[in-house]
C-alpha positions as CSV (number, residue, x, y, z in Angstrom):
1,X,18.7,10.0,9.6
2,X,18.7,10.5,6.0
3,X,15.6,13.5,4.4
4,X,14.3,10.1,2.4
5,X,13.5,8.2,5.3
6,X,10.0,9.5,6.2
7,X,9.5,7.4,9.5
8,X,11.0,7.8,13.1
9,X,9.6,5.6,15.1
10,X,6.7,2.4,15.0
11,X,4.3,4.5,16.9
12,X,4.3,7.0,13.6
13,X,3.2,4.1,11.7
14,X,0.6,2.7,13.8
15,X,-0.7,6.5,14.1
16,X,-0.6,6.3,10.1
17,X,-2.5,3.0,10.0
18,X,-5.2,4.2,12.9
19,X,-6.0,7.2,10.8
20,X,-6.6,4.9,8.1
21,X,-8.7,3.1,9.6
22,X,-10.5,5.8,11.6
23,X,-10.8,7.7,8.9
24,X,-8.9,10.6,10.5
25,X,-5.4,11.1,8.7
26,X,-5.8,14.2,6.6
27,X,-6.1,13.2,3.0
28,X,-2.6,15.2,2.1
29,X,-1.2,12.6,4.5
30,X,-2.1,9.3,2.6
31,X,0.9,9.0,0.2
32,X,2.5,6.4,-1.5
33,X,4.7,6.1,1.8
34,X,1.6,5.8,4.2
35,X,-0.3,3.5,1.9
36,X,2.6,1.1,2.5
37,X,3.6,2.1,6.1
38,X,-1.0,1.2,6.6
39,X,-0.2,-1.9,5.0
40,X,2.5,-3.0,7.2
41,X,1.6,-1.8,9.9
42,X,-1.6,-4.0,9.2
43,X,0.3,-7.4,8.5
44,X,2.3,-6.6,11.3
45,X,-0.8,-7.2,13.7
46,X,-3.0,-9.7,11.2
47,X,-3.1,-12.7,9.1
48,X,-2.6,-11.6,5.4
49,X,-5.6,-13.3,4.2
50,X,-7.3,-10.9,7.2
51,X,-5.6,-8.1,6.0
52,X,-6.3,-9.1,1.6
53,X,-10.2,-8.9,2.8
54,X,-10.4,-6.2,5.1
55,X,-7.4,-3.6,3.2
56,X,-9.9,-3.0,0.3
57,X,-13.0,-1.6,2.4
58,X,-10.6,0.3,4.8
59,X,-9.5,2.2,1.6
60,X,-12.7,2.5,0.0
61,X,-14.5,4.1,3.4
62,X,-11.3,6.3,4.1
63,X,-11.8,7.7,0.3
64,X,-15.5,8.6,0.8
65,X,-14.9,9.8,4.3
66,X,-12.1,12.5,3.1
67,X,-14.6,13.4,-0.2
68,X,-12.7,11.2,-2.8
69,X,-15.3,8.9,-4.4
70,X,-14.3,5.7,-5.7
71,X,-15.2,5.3,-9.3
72,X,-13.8,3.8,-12.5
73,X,-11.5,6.9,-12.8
74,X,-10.5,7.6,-9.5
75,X,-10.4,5.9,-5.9
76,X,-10.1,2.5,-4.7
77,X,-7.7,0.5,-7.4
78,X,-7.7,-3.4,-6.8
79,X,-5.1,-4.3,-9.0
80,X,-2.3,-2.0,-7.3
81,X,-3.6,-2.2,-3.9
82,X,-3.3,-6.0,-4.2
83,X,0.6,-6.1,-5.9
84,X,1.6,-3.9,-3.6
85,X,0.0,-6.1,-0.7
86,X,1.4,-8.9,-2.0
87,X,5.1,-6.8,-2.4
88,X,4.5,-5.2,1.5
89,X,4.2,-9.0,2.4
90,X,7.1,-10.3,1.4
91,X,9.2,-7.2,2.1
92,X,8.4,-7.6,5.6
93,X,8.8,-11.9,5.4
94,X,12.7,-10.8,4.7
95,X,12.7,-8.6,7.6
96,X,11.0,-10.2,10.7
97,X,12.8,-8.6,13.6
98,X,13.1,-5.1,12.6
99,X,11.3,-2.8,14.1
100,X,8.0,-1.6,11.8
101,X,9.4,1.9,11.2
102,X,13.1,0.8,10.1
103,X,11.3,-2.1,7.9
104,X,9.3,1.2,6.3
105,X,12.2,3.4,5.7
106,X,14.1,0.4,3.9
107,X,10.7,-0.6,1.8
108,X,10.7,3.1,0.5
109,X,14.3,3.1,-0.3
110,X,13.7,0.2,-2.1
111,X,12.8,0.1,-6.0
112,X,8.8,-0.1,-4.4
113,X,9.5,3.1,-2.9
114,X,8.8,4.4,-6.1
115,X,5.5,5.4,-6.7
116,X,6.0,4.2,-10.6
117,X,7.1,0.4,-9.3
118,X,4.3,-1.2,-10.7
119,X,5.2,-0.2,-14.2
120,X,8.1,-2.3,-14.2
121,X,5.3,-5.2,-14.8
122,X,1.8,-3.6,-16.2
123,X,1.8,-1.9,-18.9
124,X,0.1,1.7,-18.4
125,X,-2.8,1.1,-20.0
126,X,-3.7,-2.2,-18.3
127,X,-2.7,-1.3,-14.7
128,X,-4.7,1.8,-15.4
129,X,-8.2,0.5,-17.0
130,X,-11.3,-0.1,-15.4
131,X,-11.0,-3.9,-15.6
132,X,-7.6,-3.4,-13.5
133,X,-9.1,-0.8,-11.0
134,X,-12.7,-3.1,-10.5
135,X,-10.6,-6.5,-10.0
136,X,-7.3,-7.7,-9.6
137,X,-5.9,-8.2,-13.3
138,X,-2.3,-10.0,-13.6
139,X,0.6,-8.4,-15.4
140,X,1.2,-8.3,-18.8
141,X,5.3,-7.3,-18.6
142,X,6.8,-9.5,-15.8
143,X,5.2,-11.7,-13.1
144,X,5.8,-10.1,-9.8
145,X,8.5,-11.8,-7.8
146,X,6.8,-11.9,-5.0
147,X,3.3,-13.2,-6.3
């Protein structure tokens, strides 16, 4: 298996996602890889709309619980956890019988495997202003595909 594919096995996600939720994964573990491996892991075993609800809160209380605090400056960011909800979603919609982990690998090989993605359709200084990070904002380059 290729360096660039960072999962082995569905029970590594789930153990990702559990920490998330638990508030147990070490806070040098939550990368850009993990966020989305959470995420699928989490439609995977729930309704989206359950998972647009709840995904927020998990976030925010795994933050506080590993000393980040959620602010206008840093923390909890609606606008990108949202997109890339919305982009884990329908990722996944085009790969219903692969197992979680493979599904993972191939999402982070993708071009949303980069941690710049969102870029491609926010401009910097909207995805990254207090209005975005408070509440979803749409973007101001190119619709998402996937919206």
């Amino acid at each position: 298996m290729p360096i660039s594919e960072p999962f082995t096995s569905d029970s590594q996600v789930a153990a990702i996602a559990g920490g998330l939720i638990d508030r147990t994964l070490p806070r040098s573990s939550w990368t850009h890889a993990a966020h989305f491996s959470a995420t699928l892991w989490l439609l995977s075993t729930r309704p989206y709309a359950q998972v647009a609800t709840e995904l927020p809160g998990l976030i925010r209380a795994y933050n506080v619980a590993t000393g980040l605090a959620n602010t206008d400056a840093k923390g909890y960011h609606e606008t990108i956890t949202q997109a890339s909800l919305r982009a884990a979603a329908a990722f996944r919609a085009d790969r219903p019988e692969r197992p979680l982990f493979e599904t993972c690998n191939a999402l982070m090989r993708s071009p949303l495997g980069q941690p710049d993605w969102l870029l491609t359709h926010w401009s910097r200084e909207r995805l990254f202003s207090t209005e975005a990070r408070r509440e979803y904002v749409a973007p101001d380059l190119a619709p998402l595909p996937f919206a």
